[in-house]
C-alpha positions in Angstrom: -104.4 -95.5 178.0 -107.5 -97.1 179.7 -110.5 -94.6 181.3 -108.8 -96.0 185.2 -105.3 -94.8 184.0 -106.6 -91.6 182.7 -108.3 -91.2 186.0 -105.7 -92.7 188.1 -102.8 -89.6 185.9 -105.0 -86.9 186.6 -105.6 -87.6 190.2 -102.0 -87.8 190.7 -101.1 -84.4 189.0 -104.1 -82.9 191.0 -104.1 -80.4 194.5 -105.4 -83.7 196.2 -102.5 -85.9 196.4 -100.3 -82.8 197.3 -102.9 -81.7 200.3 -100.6 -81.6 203.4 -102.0 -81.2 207.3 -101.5 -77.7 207.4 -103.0 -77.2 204.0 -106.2 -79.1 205.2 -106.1 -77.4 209.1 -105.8 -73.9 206.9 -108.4 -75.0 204.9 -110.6 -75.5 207.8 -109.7 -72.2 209.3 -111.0 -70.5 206.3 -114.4 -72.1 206.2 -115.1 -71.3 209.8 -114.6 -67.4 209.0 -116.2 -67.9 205.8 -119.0 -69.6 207.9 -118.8 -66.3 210.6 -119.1 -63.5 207.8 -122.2 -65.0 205.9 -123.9 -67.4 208.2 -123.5 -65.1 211.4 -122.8 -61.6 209.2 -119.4 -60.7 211.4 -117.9 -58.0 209.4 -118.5 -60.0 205.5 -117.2 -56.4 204.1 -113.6 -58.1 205.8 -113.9 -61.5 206.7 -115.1 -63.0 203.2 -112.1 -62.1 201.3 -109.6 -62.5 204.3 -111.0 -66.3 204.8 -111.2 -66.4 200.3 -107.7 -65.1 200.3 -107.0 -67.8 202.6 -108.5 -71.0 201.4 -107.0 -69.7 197.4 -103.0 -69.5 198.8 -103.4 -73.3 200.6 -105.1 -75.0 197.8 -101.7 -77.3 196.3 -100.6 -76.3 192.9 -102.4 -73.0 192.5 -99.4 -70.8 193.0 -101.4 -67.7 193.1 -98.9 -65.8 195.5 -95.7 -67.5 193.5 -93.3 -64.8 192.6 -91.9 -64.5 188.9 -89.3 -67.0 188.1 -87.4 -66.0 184.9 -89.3 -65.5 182.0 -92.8 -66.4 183.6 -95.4 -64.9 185.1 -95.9 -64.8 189.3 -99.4 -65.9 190.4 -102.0 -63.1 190.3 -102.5 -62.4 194.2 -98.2 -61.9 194.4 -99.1 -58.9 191.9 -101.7 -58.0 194.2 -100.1 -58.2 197.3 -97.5 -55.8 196.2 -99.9 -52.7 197.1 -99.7 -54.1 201.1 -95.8 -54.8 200.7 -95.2 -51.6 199.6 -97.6 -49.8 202.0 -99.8 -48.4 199.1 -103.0 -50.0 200.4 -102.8 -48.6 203.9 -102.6 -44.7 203.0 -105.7 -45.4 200.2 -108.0 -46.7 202.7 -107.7 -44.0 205.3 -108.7 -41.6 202.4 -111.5 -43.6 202.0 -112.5 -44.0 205.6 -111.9 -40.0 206.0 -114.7 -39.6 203.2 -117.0 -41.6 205.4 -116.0 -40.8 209.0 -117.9 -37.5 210.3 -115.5 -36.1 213.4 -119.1 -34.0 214.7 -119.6 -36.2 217.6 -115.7 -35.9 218.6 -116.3 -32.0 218.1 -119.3 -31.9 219.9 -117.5 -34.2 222.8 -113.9 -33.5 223.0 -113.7 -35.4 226.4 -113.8 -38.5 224.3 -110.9 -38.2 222.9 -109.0 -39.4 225.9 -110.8 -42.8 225.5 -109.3 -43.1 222.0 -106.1 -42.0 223.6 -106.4 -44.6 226.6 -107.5 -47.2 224.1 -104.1 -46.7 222.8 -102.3 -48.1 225.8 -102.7 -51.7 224.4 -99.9 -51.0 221.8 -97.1 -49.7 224.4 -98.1 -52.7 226.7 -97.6 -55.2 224.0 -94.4 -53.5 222.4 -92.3 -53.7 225.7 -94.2 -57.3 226.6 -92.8 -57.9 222.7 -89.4 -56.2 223.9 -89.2 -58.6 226.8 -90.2 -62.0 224.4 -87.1 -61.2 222.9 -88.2 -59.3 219.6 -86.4 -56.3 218.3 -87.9 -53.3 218.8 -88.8 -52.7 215.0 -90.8 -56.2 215.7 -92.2 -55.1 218.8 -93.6 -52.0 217.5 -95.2 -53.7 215.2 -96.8 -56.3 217.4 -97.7 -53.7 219.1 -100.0 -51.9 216.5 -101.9 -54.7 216.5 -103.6 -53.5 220.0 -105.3 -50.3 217.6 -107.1 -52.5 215.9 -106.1 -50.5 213.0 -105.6 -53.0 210.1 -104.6 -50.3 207.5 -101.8 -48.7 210.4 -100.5 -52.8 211.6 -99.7 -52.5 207.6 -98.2 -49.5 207.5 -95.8 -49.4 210.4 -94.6 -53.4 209.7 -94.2 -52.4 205.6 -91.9 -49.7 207.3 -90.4 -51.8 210.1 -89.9 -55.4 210.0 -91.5 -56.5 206.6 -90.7 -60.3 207.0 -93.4 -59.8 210.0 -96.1 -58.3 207.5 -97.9 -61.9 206.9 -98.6 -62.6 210.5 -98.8 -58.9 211.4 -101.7 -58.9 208.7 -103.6 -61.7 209.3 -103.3 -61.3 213.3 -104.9 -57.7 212.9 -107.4 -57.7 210.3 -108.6 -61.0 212.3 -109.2 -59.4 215.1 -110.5 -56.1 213.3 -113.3 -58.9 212.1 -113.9 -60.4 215.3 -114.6 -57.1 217.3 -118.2 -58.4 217.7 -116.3 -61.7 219.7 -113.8 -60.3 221.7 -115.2 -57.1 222.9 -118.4 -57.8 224.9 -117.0 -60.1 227.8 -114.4 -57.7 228.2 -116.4 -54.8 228.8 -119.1 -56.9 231.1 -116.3 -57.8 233.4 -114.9 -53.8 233.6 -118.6 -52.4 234.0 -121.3 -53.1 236.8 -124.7 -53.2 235.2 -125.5 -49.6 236.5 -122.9 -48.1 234.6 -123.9 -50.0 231.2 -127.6 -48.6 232.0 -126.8 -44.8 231.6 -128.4 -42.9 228.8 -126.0 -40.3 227.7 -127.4 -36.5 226.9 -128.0 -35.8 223.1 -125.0 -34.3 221.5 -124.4 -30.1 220.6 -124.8 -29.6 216.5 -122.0 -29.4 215.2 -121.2 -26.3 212.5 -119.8 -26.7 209.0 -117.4 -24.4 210.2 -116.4 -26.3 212.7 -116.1 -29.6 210.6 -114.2 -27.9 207.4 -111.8 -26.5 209.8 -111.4 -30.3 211.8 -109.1 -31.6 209.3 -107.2 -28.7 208.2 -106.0 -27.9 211.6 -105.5 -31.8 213.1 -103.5 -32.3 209.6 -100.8 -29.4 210.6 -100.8 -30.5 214.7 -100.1 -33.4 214.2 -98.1 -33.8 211.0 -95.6 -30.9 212.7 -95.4 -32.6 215.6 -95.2 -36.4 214.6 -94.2 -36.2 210.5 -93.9 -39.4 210.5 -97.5 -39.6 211.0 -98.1 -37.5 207.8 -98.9 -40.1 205.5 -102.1 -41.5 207.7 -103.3 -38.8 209.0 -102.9 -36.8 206.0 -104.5 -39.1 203.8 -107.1 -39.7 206.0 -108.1 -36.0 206.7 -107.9 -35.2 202.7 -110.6 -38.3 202.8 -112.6 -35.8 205.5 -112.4 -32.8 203.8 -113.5 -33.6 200.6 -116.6 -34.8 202.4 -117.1 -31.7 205.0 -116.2 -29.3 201.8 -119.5 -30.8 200.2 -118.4 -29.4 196.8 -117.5 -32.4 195.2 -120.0 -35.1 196.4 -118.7 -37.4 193.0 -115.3 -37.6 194.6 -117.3 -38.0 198.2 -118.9 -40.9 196.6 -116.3 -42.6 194.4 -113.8 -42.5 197.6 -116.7 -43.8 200.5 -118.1 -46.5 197.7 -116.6 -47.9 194.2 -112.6 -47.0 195.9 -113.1 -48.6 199.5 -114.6 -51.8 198.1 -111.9 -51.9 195.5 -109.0 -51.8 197.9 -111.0 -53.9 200.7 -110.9 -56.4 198.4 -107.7 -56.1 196.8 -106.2 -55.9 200.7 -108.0 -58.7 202.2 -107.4 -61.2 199.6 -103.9 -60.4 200.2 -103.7 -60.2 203.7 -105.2 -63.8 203.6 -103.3 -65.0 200.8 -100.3 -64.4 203.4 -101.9 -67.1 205.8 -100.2 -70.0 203.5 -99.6 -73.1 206.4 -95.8 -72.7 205.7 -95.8 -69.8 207.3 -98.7 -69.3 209.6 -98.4 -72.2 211.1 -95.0 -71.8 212.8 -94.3 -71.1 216.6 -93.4 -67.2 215.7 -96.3 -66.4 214.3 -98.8 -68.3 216.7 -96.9 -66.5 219.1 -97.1 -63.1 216.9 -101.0 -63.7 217.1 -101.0 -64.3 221.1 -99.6 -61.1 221.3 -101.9 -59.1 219.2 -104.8 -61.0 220.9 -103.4 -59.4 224.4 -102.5 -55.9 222.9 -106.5 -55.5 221.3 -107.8 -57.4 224.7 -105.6 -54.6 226.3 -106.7 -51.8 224.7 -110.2 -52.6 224.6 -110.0 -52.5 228.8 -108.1 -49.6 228.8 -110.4 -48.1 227.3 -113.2 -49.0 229.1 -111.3 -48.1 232.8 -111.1 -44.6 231.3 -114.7 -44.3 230.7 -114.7 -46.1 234.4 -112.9 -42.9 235.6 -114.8 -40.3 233.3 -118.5 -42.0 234.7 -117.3 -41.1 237.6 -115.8 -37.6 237.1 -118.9 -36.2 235.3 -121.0 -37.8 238.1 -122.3 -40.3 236.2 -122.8 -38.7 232.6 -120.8 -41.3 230.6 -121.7 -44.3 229.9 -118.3 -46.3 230.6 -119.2 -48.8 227.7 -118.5 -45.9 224.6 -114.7 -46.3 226.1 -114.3 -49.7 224.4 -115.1 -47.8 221.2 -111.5 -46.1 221.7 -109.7 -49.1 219.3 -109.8 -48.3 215.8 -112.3 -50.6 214.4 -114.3 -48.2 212.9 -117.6 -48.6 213.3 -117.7 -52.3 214.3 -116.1 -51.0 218.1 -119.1 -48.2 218.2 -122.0 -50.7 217.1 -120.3 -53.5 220.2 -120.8 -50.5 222.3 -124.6 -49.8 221.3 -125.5 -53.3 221.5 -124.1 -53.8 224.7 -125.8 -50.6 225.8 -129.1 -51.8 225.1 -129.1 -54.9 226.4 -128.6 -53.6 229.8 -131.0 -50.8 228.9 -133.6 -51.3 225.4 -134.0 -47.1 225.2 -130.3 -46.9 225.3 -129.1 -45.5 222.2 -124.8 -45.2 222.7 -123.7 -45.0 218.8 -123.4 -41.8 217.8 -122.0 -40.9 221.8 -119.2 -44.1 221.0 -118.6 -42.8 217.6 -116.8 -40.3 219.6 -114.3 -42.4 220.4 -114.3 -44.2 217.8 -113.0 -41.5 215.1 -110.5 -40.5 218.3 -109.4 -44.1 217.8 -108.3 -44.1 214.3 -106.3 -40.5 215.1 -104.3 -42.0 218.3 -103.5 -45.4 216.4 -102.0 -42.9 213.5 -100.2 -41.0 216.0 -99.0 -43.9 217.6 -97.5 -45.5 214.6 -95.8 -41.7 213.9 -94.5 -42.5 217.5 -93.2 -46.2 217.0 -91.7 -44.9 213.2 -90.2 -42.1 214.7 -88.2 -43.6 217.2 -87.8 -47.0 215.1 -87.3 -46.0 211.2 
């Protein structure tokens, strides 16, 4: 065989000649994120192996999310995956996040715990616009999660609920978990007159060890005895916190907050981009499955910001309405929109440890509200 027919064979066999339009507008897709987590650092911890994940399950030929067929092997990311299908992944990471979340500035500020709460509107608004589209109501409740922006709970509750929505239910959230930074800040300059974005907030009480020890133990038993369908997060999640508020095992503190979270970040956003294959993402149900979830975060993020509307002017001015944003789940990319945003319309302003606040009250009302949407649904 000549050197142009050798050529000519391998070409043929290759990914090229099996490259389809959705492969290449995939493709694209992947190198934009890729280009937004390194060149313009939007979450990279998220968006590099989401957008990886991504361009590896398009590329022709690969197989890499192929299941096993007989006696051979699936590809490596089906194997991998299988922690997210079976709603292993979810549970792990709010461990991890509890070893790195401190709760003090929720303590020391209890108020903001309704802007987590009214950050949470977003998912009942997009469950019964979901409901009215036509979905189920297993499917709408988990379009709905999306509106948390609670990657980890979206997984959970669609494992649990509608599983054949978990690919677009995964991509749609953890994509907009990444693109907080975007979506955010014209939101909250529309709800907020520049006035209200100037307020400085008062520094916060100190918060006792006491106080923080006991945080866990006692939001573990409310809210698991009230919602156990909520169990799994929250409890995995406050286990994270205690271990960290204990201070007696700072090994575990730091194996869970550093070699753990990376591990399953990894392991998670690979797969939740792996899941974006063209077959499948491109399709009318899951472009429309992504509109939704757009609307549900866009949702809560306003809700959230009206409560801190209504709470500026309760406390005559004390609260900064911005830190109501903070009340999705995107912990701590929502708290660090808020503090930019903050000190843009004022340089001394310094709002991150007053959004943290809601922040942390965030990722306990998306929990609850999956225990809500299980409980009624499962």
């Amino acid at each position: 065989m000549s050197f142009t027919e050798t050529f000519f064979s391998l070409l043929h066999d290759s990914g090229f000649m099996s490259l389809t339009l959705g492969n290449i507008i995939m493709l694209a897709i992947s190198l934009v994120l890729l280009y937004l987590a390194i060149s313009k650092e939007y979450e990279p911890y998220l968006l590099i192996p989401i957008a990886f994940g991504m361009l590896l399950v398009n590329l022709p030929l690969a197989n890499l999310m192929g299941a096993p067929v007989g006696d051979a092997s699936g590809g490596l990311l089906y194997y991998l995956y299988q922690g997210t299908d079976l709603g292993i992944y979810p549970p792990l990471i709010f461990l991890c996040l509890g070893a790195s979340t401190d709760f003090g500035p929720l303590i020391s500020n209890p108020k903001t715990l309704l802007l987590g709460a009214a950050a949470q509107f977003g998912i009942f608004i997009a469950f019964f616009g979901a409901l009215a589209l036509g979905l189920t109501g297993n499917q709408a409740a988990s379009v709905g999660i999306i509106g948390g922006a609670d990657g980890p709970t979206a997984l959970y509750v669609t494992s649990q609920l509608a599983p054949e929505l978990l690919s677009a239910i995964a991509v749609a959230a953890y994509s907009y978990m990444a693109l907080v930074p975007i979506i955010q800040p014209p939101i909250m300059r529309a709800l907020t007159t520049e006035q209200e974005r100037q307020v400085v907030m008062t520094q916060l009480r100190e918060v006792s060890k006491t106080e923080k020890v006991l945080f866990p133990i006692i939001t573990t038993l409310l809210v698991s005895l009230l919602l156990p369908s909520a169990a799994t997060l929250i409890g995995m999640l406050m286990l994270g916190n205690l271990i960290k508020e204990s201070e007696l095992v700072p090994h575990l503190t730091t194996m869970l907050t550093t070699q753990l979270m990376y591990i399953i970040t990894i392991f998670l956003g690979v797969t939740v981009g792996a899941k974006a294959d063209a077959s499948i993402f491109l399709t009318a149900e899951t472009l429309k499955i992504i509109a939704m979830g757009l609307v549900a975060f866009a949702v809560g993020t306003a809700c959230g910001v009206l409560m801190g509307k209504v709470m500026y002017k309760l406390t005559g001015g004390k609260i900064n309405p911005l830190i109501g944003a903070a009340g999705v789940s995107a912990v701590p990319m929502a708290a660090r929109v808020a503090q930019v945003e903050g000190a843009k319309a004022n340089p001394s302003n310094f709002l991150l440890m007053h959004a943290m606040g809601p922040n942390v009250a965030g990722v306990i009302g998306s929990a609850v509200a999956a225990g809500v949407l299980l409980n009624f649904f499962q």
